[in-house]
C-alpha positions as CSV (number, residue, x, y, z in Angstrom):
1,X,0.0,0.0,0.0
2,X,3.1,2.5,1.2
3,X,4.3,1.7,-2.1
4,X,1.6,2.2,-4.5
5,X,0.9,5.9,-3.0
6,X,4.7,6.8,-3.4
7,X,4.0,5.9,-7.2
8,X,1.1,7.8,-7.4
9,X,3.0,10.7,-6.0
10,X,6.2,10.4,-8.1
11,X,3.7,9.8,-11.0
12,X,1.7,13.2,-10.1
13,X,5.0,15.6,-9.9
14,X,6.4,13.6,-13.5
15,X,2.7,15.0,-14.8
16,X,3.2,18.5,-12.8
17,X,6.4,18.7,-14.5
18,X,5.3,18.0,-18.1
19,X,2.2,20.4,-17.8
20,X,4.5,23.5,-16.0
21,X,6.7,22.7,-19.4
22,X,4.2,22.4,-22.2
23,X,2.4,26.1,-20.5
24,X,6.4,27.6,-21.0
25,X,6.6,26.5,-24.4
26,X,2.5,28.2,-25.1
27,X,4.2,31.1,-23.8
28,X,7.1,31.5,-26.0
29,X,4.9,30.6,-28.6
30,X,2.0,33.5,-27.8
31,X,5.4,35.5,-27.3
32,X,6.7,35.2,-31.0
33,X,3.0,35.4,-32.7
34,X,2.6,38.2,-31.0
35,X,6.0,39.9,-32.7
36,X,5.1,38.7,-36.3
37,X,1.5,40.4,-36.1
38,X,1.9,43.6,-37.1
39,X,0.0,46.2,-35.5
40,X,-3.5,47.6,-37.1
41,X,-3.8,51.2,-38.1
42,X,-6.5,52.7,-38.5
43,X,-8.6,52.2,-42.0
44,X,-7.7,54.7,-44.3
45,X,-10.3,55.3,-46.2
46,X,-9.4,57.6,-49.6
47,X,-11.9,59.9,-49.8
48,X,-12.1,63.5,-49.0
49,X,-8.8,65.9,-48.7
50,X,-5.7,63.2,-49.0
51,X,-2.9,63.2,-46.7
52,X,-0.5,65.2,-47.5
53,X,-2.5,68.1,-49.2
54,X,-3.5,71.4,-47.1
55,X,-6.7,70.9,-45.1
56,X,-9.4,73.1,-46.1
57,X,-9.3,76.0,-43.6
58,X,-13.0,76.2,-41.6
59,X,-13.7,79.7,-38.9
60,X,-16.4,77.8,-36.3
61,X,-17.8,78.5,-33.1
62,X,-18.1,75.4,-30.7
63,X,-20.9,74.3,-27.9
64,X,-19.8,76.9,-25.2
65,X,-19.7,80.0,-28.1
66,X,-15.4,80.0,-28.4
67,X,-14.0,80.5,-32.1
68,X,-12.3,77.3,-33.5
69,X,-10.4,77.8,-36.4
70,X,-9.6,74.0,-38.1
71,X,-6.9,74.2,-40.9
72,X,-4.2,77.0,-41.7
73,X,-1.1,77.1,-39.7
74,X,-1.9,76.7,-36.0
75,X,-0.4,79.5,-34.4
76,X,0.2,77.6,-31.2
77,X,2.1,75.1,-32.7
78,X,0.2,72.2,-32.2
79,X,-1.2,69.7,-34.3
80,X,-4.5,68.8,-34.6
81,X,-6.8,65.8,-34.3
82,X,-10.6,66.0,-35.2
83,X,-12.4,63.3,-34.2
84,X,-16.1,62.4,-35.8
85,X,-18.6,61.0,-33.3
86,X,-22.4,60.8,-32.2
87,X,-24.3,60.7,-29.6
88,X,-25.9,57.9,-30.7
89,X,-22.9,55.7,-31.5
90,X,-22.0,52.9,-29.0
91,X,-17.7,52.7,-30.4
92,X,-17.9,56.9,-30.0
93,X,-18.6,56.9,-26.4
94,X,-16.1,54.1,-25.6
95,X,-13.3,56.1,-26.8
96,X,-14.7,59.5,-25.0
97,X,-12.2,58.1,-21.8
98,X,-9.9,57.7,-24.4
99,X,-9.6,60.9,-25.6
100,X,-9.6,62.4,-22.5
101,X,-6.6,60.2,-21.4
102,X,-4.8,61.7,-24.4
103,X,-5.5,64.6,-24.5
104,X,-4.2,65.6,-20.7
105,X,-0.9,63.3,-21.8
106,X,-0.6,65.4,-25.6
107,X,-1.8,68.5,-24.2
108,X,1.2,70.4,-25.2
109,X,1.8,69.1,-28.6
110,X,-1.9,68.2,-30.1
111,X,-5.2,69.9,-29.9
112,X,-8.9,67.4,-29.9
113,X,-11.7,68.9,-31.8
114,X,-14.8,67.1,-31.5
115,X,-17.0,67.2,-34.4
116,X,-20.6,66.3,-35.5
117,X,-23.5,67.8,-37.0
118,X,-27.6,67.5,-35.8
119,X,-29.7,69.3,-33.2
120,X,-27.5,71.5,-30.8
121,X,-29.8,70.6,-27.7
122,X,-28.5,66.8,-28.2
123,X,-25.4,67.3,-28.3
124,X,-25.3,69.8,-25.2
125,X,-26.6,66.9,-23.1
126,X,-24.3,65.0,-24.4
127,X,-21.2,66.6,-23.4
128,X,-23.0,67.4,-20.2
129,X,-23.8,63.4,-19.5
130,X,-20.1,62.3,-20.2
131,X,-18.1,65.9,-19.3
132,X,-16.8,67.1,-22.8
133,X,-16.9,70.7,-21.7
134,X,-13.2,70.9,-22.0
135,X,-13.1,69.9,-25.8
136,X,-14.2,72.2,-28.3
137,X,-17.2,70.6,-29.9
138,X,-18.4,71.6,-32.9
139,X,-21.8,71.4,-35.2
140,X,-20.9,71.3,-38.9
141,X,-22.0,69.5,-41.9
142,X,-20.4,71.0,-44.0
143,X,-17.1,69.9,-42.1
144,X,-17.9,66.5,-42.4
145,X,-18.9,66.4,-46.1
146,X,-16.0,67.9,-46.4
147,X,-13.8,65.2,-45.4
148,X,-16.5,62.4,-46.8
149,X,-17.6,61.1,-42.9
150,X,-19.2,58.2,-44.0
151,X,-18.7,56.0,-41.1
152,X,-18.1,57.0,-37.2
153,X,-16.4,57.2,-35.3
154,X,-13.5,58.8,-38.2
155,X,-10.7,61.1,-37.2
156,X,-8.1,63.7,-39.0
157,X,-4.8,64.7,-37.9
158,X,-3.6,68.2,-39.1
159,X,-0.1,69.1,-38.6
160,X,0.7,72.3,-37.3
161,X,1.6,73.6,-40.8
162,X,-2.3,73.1,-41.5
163,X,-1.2,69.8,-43.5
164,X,-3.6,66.5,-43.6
165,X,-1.1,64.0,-42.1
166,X,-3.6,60.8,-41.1
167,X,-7.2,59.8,-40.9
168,X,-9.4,57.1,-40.7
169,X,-12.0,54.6,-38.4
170,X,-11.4,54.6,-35.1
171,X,-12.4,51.7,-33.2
172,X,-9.7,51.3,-30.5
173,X,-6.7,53.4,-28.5
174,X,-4.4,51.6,-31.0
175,X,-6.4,53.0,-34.0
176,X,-6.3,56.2,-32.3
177,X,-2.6,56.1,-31.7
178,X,-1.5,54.8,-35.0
179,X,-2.6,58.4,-36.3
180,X,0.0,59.9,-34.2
181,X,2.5,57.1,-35.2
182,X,1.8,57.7,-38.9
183,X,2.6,61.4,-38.4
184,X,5.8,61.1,-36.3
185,X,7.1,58.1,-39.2
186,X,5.8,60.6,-41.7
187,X,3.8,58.4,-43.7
188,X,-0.1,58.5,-44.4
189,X,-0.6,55.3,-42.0
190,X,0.9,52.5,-40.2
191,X,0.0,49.7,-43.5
192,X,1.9,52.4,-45.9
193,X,4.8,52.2,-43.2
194,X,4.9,48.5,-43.1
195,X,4.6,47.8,-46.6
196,X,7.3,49.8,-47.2
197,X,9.5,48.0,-44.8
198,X,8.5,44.8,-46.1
199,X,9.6,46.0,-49.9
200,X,12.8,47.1,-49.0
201,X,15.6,45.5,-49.7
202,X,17.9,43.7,-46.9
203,X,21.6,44.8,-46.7
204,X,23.9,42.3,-46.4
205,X,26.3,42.8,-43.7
206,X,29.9,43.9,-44.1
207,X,32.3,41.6,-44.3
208,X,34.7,42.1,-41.5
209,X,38.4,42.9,-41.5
């Protein structure tokens, strides 16, 4: 009996063994398919005023009655990201903490415009139901025909030359960020980026002395 249960314990820790093992290898495995994914921007959608070109220059007056001026150089110097929403749209109001996040952490390098068009009494309870006051928010639909805002929630980044740099769906912080990753790579967005890595060519390495 003493030793059947010592075999059944020596057999348990062989099996403890093997399973702690196979869950390391899983890991390294998650680890590496994790580096050959390559991130997802945010779809570019090739409509409207094109990256690159100057954005069309637009004199507004947000929610709480303060001028907004979108497009031209920005006299402070910062860039500037419009971002498309709705009050009615489910994604729009999961990336409202979002923005926020980023715009306390980019406050001195990138300016959030909230845009949308519709009844002005909406929107005021919107930004008052999920405290927006500190964004300027503004009612255009002109602004959003302008850039061919099919599909929300949609965001534009304008350099602080008054140049379209990125745009595109937004869906997640990574969508959101890619914008900003696009513009500091200077390409149009992350896929341009990558499939320009991908076509260039390796150099072999120098031969050494």
């Amino acid at each position: 009996m003493q030793e059947a249960l010592v075999i059944s314990q020596v057999v348990l820790w062989v099996l403890l063994i093997a399973m702690a093992g196979l869950q390391v290898a899983l890991l390294r495995q998650i680890g590496v398919l994790h580096e050959r994914i390559a991130p997802l921007g945010a779809l570019t959608i090739d409509k409207g005023p094109r990256e690159g070109e100057l954005a069309p220059v637009f004199e507004l007056v947000d929610l709480g009655r303060r001028r907004v001026a979108i497009g031209g150089p920005n006299q402070s110097g910062r860039a500037t990201l419009m971002f498309f929403l709705s009050p009615t749209c489910p994604v729009c109001k999961k990336m409202l903490p979002i923005l926020k996040s980023m715009r306390t952490a980019e406050e001195k390098s990138l300016e959030i415009i909230l845009a949308s068009d519709g009844e002005r009494e909406e929107h005021e309870r919107f930004v008052a139901t999920h405290n927006l006051g500190a964004f300027p928010y503004v009612l255009s639909q002109e602004l959003g025909m302008t850039y061919r805002v099919a599909k929300l929630p949609y965001a534009v980044l304008i350099d602080a030359a008054g140049v379209v740099r990125a745009k595109g769906l937004i869906n997640t912080r990574e969508h959101l960020e890619s914008l900003l990753e696009a513009h500091e790579r200077g390409v149009a967005s992350i896929q341009q980026f990558l499939e320009a890595a991908h076509r260039s060519p390796v150099r072999p390495a120098a031969p050494q002395k």
